[in-house]
Biopython code that builds the backbone (N, CA, C, O; Angstrom):
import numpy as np
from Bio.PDB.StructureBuilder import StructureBuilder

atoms = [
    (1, "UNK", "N", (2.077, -9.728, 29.325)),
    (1, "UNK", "CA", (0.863, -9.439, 28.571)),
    (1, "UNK", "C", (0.843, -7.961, 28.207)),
    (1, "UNK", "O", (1.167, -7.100, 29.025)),
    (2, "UNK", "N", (0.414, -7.653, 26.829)),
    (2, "UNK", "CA", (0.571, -6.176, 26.373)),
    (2, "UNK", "C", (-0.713, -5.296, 27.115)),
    (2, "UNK", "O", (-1.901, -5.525, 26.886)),
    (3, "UNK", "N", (-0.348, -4.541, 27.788)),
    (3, "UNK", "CA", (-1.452, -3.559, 28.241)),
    (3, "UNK", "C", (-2.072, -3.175, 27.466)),
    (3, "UNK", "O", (-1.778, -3.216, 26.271)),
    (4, "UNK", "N", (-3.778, -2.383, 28.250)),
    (4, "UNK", "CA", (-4.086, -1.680, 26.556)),
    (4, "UNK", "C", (-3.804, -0.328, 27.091)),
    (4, "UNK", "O", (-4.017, 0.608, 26.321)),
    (5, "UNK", "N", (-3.411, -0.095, 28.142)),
    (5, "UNK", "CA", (-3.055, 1.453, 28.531)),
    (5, "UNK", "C", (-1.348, 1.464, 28.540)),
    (5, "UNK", "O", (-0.573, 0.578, 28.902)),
    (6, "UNK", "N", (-0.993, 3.242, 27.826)),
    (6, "UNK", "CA", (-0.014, 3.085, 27.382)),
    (6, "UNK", "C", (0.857, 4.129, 28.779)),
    (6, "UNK", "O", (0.277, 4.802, 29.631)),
    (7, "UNK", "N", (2.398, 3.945, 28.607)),
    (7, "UNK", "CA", (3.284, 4.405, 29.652)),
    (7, "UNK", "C", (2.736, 6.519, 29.719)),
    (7, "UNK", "O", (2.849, 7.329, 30.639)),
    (8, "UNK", "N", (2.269, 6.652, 28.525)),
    (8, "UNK", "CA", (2.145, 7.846, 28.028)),
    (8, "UNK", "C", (0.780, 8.482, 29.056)),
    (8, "UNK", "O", (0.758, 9.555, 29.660)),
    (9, "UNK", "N", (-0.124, 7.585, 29.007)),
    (9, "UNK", "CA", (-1.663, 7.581, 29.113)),
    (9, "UNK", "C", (-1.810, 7.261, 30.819)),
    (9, "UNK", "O", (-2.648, 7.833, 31.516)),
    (10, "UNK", "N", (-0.957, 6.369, 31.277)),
    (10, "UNK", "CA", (-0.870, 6.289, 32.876)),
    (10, "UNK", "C", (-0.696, 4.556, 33.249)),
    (10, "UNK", "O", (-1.050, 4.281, 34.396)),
    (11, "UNK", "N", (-0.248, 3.513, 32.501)),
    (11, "UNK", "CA", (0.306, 2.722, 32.771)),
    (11, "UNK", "C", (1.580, 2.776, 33.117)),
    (11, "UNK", "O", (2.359, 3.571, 32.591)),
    (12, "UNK", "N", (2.107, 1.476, 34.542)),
    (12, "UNK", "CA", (2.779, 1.249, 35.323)),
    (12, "UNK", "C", (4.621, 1.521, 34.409)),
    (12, "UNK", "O", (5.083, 0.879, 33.466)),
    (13, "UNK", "N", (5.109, 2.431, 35.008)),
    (13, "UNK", "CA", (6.378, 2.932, 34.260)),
    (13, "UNK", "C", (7.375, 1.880, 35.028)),
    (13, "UNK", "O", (8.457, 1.938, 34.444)),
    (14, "UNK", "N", (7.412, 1.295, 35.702)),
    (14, "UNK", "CA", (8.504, -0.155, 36.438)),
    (14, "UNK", "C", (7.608, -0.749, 36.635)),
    (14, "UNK", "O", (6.446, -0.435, 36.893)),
    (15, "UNK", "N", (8.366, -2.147, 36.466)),
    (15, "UNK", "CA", (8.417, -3.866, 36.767)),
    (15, "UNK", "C", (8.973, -4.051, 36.899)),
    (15, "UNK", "O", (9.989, -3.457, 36.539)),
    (16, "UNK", "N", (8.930, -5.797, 38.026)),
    (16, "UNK", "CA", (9.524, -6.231, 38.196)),
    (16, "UNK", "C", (10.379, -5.477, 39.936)),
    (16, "UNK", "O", (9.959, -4.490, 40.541)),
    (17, "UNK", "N", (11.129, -6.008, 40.181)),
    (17, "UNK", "CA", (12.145, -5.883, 41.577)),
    (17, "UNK", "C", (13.558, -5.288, 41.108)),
    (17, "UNK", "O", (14.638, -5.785, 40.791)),
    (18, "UNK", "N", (12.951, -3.754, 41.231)),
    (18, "UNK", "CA", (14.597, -2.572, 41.489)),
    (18, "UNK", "C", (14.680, -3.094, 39.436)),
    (18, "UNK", "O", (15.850, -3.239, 39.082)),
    (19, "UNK", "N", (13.955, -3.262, 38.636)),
    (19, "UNK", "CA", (14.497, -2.894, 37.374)),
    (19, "UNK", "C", (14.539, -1.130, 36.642)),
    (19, "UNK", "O", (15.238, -0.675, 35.737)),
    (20, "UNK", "N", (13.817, -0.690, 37.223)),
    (20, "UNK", "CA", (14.020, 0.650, 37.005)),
    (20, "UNK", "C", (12.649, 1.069, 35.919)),
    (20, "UNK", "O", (11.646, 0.449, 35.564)),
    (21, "UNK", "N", (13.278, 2.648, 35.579)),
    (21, "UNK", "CA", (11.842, 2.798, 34.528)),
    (21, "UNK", "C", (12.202, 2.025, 33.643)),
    (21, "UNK", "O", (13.346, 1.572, 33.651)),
    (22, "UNK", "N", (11.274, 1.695, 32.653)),
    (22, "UNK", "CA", (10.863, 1.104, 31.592)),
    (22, "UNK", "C", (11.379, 2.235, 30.516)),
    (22, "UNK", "O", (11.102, 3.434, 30.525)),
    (23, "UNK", "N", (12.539, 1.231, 29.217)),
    (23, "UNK", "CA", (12.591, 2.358, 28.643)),
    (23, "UNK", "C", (11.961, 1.634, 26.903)),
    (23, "UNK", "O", (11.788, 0.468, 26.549)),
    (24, "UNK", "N", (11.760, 2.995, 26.140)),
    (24, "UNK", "CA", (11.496, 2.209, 24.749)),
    (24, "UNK", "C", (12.294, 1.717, 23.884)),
    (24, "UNK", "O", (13.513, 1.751, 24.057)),
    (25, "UNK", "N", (11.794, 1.242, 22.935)),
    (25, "UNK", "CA", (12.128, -0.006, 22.159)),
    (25, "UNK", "C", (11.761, -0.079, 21.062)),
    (25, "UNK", "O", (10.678, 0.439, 20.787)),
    (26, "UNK", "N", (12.562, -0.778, 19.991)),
    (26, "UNK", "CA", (11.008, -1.143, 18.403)),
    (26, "UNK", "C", (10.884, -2.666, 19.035)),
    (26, "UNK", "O", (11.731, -3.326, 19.638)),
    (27, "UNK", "N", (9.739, -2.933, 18.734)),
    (27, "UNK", "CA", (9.223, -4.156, 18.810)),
    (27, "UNK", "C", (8.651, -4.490, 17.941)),
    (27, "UNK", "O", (7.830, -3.630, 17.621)),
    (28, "UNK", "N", (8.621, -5.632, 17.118)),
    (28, "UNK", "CA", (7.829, -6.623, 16.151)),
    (28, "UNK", "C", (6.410, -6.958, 17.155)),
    (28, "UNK", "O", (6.172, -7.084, 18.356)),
    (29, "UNK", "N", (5.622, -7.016, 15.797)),
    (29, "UNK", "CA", (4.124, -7.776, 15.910)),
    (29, "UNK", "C", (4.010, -8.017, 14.314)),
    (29, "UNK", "O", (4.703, -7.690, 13.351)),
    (30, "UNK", "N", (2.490, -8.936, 14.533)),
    (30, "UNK", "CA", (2.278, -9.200, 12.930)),
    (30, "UNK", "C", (1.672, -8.132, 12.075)),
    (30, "UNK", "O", (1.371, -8.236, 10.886)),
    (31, "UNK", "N", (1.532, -7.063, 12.876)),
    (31, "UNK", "CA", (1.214, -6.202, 12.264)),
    (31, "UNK", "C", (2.350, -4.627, 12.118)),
    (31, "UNK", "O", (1.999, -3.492, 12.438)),
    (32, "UNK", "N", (3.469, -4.952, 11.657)),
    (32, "UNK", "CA", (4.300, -4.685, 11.715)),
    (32, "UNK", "C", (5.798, -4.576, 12.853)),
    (32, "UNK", "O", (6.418, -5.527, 13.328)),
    (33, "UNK", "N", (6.073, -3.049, 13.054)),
    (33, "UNK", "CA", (6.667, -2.505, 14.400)),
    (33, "UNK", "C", (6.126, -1.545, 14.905)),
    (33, "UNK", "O", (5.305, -0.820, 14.343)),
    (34, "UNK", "N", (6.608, -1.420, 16.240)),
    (34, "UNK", "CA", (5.529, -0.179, 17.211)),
    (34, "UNK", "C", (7.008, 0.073, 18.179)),
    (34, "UNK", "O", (8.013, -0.633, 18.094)),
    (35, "UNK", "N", (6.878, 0.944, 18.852)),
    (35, "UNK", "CA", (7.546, 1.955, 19.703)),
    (35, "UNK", "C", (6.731, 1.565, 20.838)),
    (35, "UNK", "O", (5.505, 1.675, 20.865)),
    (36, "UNK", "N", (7.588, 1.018, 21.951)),
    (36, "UNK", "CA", (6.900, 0.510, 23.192)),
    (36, "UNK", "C", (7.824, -0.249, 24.328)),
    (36, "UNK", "O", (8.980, -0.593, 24.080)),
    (37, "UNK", "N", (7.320, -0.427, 25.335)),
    (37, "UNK", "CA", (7.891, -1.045, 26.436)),
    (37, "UNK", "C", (8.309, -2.406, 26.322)),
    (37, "UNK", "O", (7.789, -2.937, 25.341)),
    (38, "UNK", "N", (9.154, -3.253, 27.051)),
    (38, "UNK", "CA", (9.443, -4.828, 26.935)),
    (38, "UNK", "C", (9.810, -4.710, 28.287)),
    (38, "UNK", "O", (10.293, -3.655, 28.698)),
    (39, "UNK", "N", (9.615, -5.778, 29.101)),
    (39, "UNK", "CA", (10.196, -6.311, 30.135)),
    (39, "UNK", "C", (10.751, -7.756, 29.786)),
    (39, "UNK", "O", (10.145, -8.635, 29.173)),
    (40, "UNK", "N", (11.883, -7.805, 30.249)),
    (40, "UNK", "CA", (12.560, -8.849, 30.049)),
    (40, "UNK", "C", (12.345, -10.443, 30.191)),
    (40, "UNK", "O", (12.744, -11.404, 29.532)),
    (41, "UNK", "N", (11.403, -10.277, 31.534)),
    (41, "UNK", "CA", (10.386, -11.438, 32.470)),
    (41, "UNK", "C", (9.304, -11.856, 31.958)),
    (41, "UNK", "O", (8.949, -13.034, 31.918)),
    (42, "UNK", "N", (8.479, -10.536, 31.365)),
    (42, "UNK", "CA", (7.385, -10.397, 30.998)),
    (42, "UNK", "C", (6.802, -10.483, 29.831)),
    (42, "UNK", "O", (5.728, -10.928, 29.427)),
    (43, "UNK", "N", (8.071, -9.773, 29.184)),
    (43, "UNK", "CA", (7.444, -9.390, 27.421)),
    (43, "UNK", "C", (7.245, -8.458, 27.289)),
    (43, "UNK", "O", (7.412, -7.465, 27.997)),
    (44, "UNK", "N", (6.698, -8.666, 25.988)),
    (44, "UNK", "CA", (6.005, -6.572, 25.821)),
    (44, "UNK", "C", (5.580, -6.342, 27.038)),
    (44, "UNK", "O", (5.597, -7.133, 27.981)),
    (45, "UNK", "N", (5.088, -4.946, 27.016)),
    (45, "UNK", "CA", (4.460, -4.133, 28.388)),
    (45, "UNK", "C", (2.867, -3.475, 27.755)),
    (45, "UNK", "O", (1.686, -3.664, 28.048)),
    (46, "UNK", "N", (3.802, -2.398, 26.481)),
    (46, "UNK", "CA", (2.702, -1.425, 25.762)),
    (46, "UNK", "C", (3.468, -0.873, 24.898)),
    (46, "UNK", "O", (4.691, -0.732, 24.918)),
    (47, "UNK", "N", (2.408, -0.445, 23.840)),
    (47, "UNK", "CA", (2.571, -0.178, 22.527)),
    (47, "UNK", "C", (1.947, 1.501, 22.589)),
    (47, "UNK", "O", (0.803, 1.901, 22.804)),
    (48, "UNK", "N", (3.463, 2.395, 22.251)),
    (48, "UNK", "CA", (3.294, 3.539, 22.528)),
    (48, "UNK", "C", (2.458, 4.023, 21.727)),
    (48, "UNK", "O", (1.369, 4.552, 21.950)),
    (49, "UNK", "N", (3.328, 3.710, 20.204)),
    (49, "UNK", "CA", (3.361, 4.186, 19.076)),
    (49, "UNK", "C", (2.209, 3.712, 17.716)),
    (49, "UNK", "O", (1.496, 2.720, 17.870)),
    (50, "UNK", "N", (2.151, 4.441, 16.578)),
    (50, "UNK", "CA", (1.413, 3.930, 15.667)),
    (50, "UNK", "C", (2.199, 3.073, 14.984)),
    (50, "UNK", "O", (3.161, 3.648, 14.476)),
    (51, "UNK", "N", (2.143, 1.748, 14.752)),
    (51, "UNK", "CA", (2.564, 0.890, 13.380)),
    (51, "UNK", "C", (3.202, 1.391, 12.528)),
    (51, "UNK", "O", (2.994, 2.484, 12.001)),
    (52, "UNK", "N", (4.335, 0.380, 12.232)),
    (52, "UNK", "CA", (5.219, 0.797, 11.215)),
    (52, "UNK", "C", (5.749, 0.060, 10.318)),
    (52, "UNK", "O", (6.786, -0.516, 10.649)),
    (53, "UNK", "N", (5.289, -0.130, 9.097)),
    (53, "UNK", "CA", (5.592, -1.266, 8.299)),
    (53, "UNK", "C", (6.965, -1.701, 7.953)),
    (53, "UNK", "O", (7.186, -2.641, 7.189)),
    (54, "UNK", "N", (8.347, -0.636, 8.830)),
    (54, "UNK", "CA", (9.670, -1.123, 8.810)),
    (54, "UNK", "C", (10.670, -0.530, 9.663)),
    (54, "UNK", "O", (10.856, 0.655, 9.940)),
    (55, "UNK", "N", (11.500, -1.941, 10.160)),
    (55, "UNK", "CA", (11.737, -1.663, 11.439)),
    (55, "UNK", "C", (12.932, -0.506, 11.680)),
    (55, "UNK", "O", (13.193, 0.034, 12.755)),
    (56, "UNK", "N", (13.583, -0.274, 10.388)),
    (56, "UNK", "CA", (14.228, 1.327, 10.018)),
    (56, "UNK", "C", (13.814, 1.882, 10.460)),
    (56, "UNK", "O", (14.373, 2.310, 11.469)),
    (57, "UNK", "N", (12.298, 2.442, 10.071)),
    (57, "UNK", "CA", (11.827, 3.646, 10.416)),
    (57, "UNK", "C", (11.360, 4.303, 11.504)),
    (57, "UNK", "O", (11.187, 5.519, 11.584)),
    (58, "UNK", "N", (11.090, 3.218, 12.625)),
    (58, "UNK", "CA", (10.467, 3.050, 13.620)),
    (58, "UNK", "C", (11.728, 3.323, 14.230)),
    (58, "UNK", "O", (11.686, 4.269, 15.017)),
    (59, "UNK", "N", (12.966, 2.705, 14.079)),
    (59, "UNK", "CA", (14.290, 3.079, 14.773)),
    (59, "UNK", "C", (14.686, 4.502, 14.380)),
    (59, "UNK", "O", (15.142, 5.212, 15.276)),
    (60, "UNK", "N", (14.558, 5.042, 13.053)),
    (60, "UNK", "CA", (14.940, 6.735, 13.392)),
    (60, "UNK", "C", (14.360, 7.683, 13.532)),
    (60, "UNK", "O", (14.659, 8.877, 13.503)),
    (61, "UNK", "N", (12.821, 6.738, 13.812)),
    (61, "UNK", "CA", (11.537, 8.054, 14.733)),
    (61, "UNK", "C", (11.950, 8.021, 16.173)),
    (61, "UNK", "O", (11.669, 8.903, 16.983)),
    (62, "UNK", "N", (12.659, 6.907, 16.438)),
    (62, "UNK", "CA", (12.723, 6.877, 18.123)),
    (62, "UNK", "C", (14.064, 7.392, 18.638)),
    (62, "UNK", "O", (14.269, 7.773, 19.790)),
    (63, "UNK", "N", (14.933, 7.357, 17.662)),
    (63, "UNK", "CA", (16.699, 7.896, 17.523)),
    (63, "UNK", "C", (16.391, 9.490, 17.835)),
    (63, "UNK", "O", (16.769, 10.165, 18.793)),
    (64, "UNK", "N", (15.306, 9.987, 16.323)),
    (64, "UNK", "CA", (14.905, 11.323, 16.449)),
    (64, "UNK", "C", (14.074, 12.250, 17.439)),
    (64, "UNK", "O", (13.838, 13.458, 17.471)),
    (65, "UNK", "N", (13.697, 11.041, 18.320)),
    (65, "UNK", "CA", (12.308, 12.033, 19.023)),
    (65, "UNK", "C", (10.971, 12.593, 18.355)),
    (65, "UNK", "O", (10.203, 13.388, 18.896)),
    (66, "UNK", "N", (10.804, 11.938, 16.852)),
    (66, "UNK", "CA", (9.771, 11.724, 15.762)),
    (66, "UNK", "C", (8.390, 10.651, 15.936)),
    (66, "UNK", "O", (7.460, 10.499, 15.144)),
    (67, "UNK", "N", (8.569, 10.140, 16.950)),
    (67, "UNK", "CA", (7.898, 9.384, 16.809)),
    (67, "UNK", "C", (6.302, 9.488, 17.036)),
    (67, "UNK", "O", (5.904, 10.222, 17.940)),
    (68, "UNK", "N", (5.285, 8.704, 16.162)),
    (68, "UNK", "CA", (4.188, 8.862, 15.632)),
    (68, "UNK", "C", (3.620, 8.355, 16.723)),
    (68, "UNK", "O", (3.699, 7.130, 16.624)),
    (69, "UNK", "N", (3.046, 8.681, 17.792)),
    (69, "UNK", "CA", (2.475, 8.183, 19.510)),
    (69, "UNK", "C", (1.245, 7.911, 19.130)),
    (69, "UNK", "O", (0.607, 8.421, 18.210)),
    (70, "UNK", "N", (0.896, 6.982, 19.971)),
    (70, "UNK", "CA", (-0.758, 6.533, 19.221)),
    (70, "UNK", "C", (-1.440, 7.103, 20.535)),
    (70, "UNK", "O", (-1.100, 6.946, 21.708)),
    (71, "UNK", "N", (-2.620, 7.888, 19.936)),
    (71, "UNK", "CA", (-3.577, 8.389, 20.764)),
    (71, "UNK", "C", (-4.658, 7.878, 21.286)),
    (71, "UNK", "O", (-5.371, 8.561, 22.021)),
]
sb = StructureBuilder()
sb.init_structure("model")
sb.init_model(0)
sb.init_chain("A")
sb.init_seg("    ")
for serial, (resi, resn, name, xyz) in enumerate(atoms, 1):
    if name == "N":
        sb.init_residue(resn, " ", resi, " ")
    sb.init_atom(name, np.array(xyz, "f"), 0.0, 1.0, " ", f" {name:<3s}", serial, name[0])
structure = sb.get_structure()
């Protein structure tokens, strides 16, 4: 289930048994892509980032260290 608190803000940085930190990701929703956590077991985690209407861009904000963090 997607948190509404983000890894940034003070949600849980591991899940799960010895998987380690949580690292980011682009992830699909219907409202585009977002920059955020997945657990493998679980699913999403949290949605770091602001929306991104393509999943390019969202990959070379997160390549770059650009990325648009939602406040």
């Amino acid at each position: 289930m997607l948190s509404k608190k983000s890894v940034r803000s003070g949600a849980a940085a591991n899940v799960g048994d010895g998987d380690g930190p949580l690292q980011f990701r682009v992830c699909p929703s219907r409202a585009g892509y977002y920059i955020g956590t997945y657990c493998g077991d679980c699913g999403p985690l949290t949605r770091e980032s602001e929306y991104y209407a393509r999943r390019r861009d969202a990959e070379l904000d997160l390549r770059n260290q650009t990325v648009r963090w939602r406040h």
